[in-house]
C-alpha positions as CSV (number, residue, x, y, z in Angstrom):
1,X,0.0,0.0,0.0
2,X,1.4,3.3,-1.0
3,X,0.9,6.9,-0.5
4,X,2.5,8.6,-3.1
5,X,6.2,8.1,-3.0
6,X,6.2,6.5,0.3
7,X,5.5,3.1,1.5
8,X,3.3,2.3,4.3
9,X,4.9,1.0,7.4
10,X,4.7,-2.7,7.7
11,X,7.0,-2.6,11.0
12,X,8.7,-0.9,14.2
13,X,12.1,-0.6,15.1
14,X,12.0,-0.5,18.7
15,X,15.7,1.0,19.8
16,X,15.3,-0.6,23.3
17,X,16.7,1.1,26.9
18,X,20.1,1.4,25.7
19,X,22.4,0.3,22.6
20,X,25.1,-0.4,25.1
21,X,26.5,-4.1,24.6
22,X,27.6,-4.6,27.8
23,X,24.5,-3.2,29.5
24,X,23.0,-5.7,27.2
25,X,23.7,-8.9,29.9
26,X,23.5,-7.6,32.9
27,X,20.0,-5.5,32.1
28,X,18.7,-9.3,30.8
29,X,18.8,-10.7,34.1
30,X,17.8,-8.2,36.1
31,X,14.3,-8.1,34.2
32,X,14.5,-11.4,34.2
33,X,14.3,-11.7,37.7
34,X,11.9,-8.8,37.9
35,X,9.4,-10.5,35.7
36,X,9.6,-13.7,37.1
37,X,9.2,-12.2,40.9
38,X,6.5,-10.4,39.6
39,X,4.3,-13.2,38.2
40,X,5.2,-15.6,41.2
41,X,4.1,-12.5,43.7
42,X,1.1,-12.1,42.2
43,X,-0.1,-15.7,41.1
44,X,0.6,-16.5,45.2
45,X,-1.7,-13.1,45.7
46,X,-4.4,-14.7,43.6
47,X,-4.1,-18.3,45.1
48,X,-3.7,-17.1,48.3
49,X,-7.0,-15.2,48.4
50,X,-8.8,-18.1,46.5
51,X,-7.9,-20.4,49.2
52,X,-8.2,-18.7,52.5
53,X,-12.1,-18.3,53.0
54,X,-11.0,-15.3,55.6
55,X,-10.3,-13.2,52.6
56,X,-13.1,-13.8,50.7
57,X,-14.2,-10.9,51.2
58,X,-14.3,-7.1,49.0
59,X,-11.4,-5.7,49.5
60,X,-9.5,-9.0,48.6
61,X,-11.6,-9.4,45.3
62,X,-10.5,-6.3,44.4
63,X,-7.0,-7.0,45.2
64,X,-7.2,-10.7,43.4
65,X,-8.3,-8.0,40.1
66,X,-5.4,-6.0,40.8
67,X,-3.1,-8.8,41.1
68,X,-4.6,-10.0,37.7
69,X,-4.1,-6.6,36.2
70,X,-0.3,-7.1,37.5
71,X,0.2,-10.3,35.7
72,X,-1.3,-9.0,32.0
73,X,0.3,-5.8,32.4
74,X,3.9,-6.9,33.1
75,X,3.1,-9.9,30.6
76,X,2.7,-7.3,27.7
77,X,5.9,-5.9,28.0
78,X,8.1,-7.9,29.3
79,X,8.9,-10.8,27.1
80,X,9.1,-8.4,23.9
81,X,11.3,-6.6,25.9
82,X,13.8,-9.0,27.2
83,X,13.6,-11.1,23.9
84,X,15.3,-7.7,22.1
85,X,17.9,-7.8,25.2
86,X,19.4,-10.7,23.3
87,X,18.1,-10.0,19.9
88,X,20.4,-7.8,17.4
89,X,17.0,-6.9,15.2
90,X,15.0,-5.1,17.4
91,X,11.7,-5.4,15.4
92,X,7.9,-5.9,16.0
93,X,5.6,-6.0,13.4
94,X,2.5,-3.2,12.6
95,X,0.2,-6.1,13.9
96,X,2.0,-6.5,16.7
97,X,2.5,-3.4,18.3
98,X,-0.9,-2.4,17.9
99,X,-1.7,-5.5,19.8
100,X,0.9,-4.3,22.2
101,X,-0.4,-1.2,22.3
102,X,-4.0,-2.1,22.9
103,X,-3.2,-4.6,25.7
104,X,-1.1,-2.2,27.4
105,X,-3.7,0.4,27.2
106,X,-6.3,-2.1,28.9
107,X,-4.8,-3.1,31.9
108,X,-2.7,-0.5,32.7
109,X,-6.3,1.7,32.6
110,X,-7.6,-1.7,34.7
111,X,-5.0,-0.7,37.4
112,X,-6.4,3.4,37.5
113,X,-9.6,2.0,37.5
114,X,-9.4,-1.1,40.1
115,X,-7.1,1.5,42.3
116,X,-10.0,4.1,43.1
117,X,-12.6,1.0,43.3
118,X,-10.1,-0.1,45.7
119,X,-10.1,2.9,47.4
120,X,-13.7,3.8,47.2
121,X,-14.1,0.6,49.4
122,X,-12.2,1.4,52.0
123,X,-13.5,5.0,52.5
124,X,-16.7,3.0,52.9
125,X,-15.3,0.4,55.2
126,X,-13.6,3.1,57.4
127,X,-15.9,6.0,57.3
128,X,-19.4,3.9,57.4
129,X,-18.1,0.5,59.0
130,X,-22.2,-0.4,60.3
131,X,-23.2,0.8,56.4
132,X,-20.3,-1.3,54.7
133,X,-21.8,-4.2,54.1
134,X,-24.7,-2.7,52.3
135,X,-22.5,0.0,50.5
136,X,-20.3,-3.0,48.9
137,X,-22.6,-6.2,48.9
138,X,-21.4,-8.8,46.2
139,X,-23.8,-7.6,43.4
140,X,-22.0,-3.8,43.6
141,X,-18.5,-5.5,43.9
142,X,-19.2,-7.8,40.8
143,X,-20.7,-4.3,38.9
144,X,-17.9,-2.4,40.2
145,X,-15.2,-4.9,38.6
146,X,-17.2,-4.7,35.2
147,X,-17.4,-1.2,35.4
148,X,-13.4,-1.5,35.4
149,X,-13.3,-4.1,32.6
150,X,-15.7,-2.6,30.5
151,X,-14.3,1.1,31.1
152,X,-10.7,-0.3,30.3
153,X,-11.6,-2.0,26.8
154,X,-14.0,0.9,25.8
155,X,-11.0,3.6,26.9
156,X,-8.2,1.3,25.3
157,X,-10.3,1.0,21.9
158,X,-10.5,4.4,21.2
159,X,-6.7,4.9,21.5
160,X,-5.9,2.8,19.0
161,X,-8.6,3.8,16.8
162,X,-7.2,7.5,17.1
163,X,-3.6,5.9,16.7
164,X,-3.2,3.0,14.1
165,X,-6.0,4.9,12.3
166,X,-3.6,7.1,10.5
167,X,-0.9,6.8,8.0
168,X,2.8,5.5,8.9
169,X,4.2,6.0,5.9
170,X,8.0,7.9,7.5
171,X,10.3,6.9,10.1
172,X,9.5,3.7,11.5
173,X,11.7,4.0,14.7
174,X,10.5,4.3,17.8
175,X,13.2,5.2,20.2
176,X,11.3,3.0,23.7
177,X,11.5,-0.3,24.5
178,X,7.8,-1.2,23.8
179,X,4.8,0.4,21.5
180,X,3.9,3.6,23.4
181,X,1.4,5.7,22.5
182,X,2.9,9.3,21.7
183,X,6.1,8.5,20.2
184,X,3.6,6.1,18.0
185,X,1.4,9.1,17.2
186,X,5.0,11.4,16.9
187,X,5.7,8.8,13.5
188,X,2.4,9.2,11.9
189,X,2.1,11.6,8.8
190,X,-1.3,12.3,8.9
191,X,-2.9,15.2,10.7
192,X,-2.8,14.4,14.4
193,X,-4.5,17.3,15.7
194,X,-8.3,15.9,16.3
195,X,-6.9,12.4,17.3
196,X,-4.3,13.8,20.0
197,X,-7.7,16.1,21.3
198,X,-10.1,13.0,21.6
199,X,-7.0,11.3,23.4
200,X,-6.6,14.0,25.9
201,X,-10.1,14.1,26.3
202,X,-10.5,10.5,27.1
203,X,-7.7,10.9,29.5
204,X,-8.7,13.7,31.1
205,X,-11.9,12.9,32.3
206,X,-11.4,9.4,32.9
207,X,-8.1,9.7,34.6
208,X,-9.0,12.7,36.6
209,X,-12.3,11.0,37.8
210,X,-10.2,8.2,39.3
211,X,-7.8,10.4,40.4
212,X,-10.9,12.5,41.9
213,X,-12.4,9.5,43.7
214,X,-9.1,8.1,45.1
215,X,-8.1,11.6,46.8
216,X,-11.5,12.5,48.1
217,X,-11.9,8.6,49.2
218,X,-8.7,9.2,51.4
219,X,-9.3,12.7,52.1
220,X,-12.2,11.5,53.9
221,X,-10.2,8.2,55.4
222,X,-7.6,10.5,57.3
223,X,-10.4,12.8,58.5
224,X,-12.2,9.9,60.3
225,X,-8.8,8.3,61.5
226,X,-8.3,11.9,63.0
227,X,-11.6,12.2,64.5
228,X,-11.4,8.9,66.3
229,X,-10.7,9.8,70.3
230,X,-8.7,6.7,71.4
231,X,-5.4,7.3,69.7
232,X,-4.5,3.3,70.3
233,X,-7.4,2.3,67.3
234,X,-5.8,4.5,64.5
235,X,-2.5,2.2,64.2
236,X,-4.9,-0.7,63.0
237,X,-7.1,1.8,60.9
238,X,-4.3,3.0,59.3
239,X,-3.0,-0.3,58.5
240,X,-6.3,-1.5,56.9
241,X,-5.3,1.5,54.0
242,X,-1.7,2.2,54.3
243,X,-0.7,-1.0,51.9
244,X,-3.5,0.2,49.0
245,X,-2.2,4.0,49.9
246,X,1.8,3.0,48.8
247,X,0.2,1.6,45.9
248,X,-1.6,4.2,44.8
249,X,1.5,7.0,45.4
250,X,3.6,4.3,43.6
251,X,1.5,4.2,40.5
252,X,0.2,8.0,40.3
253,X,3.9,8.9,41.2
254,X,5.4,7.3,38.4
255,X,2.3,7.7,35.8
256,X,2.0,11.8,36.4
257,X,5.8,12.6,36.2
258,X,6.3,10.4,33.1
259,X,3.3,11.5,31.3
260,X,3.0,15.7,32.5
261,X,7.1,16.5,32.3
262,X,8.2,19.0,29.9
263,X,9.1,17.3,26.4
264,X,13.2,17.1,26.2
265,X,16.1,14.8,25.0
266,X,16.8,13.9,28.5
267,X,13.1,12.9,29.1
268,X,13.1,10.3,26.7
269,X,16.1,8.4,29.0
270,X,13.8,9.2,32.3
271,X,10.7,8.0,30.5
272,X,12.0,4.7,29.4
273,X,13.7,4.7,33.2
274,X,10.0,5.2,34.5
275,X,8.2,2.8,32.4
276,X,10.5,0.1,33.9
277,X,9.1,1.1,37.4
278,X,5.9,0.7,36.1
279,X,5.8,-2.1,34.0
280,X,8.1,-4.2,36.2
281,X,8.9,-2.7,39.3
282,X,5.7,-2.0,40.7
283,X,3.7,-5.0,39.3
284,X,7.0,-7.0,41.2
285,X,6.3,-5.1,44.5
286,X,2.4,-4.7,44.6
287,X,2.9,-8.3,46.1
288,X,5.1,-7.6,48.9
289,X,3.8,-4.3,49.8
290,X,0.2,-6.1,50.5
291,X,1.8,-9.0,52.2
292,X,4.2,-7.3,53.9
293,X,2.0,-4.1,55.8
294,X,-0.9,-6.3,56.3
295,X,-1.9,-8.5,58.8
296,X,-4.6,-10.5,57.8
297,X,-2.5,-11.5,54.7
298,X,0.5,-12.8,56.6
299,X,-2.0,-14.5,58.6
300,X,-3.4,-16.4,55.8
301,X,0.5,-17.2,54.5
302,X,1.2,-19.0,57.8
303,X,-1.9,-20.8,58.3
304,X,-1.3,-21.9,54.6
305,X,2.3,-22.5,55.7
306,X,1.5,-24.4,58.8
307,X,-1.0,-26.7,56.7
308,X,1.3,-28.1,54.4
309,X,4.3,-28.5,56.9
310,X,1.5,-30.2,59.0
311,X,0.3,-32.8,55.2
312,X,4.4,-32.9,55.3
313,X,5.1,-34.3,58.4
């Protein structure tokens, strides 16, 4: 397919996080080991929560999502990624990074999303605790989640229709280690103007509604944890929300100063540093930051511990 003198592009030369041979090795292993900690952390998450009928409950089936999200969302990226590491054609196909593109999109939108359900249900747990269990019955947690999935696909499809919906037909290089989203629309030659408006649109008033319901959620958390008289129950309040709270600042921290820095040659490097930490690293630490700072969760890892020392023996 041509336009005019130009070929359309078939494929994308993805010019990795660095050219550096020797980097090369080392940077292998270390995602390696990223990716494979991250999957085991969450997969143990999920079975963990399936198991233990103590954490059948909403805030765990919202974390079991989350861990789910984890697993996709570090699954996108990753084996592309460490497959170029030891690759000298760093190549993916127009097919592919659209794919890559669209799947990236979804569950990295799941995570916004699930985050303020997530924290929407512990401003409801904490604030109204004799309400909670009418506030977040089953049927809203199951229309909650679909609300997410639904939300995700509908948000992700319209990216890719504003992006893959024009004409590549000039440079073919994108200079990241996976199919982002701007430098993809940077390439195309057709007129960007309306597409890059209906994305910030999108983004805007999605993103800044999840953003909205997460803050006011623990806007009004801290304000009850503060208005509580006997200063020895806030401790265990605060631990109830302090695992889902390092979450969030890990994923809005990263997101917001990758996405709102000023364009630069130096924020190329920093945004492929960032989209590690949040493609890998916080996927691979979701995990132990919920294990880790809460109780009930270690709870269920010794009984399940204790259990099969006790089928052992």
């Amino acid at each position: 397919m041509e336009f005019g003198n130009q070929t359309a592009v078939t494929e994308f030369i993805l010019l990795g996080l660095t050219d550096d041979p020797k980097l090369q090795g080392p940077l292998f292993v270390l995602f390696l080991l990223f990716y494979v900690l991250s999957l085991l952390g969450n997969i143990s998450i999920i079975a963990l929560i399936t198991i233990d009928p103590c954490l059948h409950t909403p805030m765990y089936f919202f974390l079991s999502n989350l861990s789910v999200s984890d697993c996709c969302y570090s699954s996108v990226i990753a084996p592309k990624m460490l497959a170029d590491f030891v690759s000298s054609k760093k190549v993916i196909s127009f097919i592919g990074c659209a794919a890559q593109s669209y799947f990236f999109t979804v569950f990295a939108t799941i995570e916004a999303y699930m985050l303020a359900a997530m924290a929407y249900d512990r401003y409801a747990a904490i604030c109204h605790p004799l309400l909670y269990p009418l506030i977040i019955n089953r049927d809203v947690c199951i229309l909650l989640v679909t609300t997410v999935y639904l939300g995700a696909f509908f948000t992700a499809a319209v990216y890719i229709g504003c992006i893959f919906n024009t004409s590549f037909c000039g440079p073919n290089i994108i200079d990241h280690f996976y199919c982002d989203l701007m430098p993809l629309m940077n390439l195309s030659c057709s007129d960007t103007f309306v597409r890059r408006t209906v994305i910030f649109s999108v983004v805007f008033s999605f993103g800044l509604t999840c953003f909205v319901v997460t803050l006011a959620s623990y806007v009004y958390i801290v304000a009850a944890i503060l208005n509580i008289r006997t200063t020895v129950c806030r401790p265990k309040v605060f631990s109830t929300c302090g695992s889902h709270l390092a979450v969030v600042s890990l994923f809005y921290g990263t997101s917001l100063f990758t996405y709102l820095q000023i364009p630069s040659r130096d924020s190329v490097t920093q945004n492929k540093v960032l989209s590690v930490f949040y493609t890998l690293v916080n996927p691979m630490l979701n995990p132990l930051i919920y294990s880790l700072r809460n109780e009930e969760v270690k709870g269920a890892v010794s009984k399940c511990l204790r259990a099969k020392i006790n089928f052992i023996v």
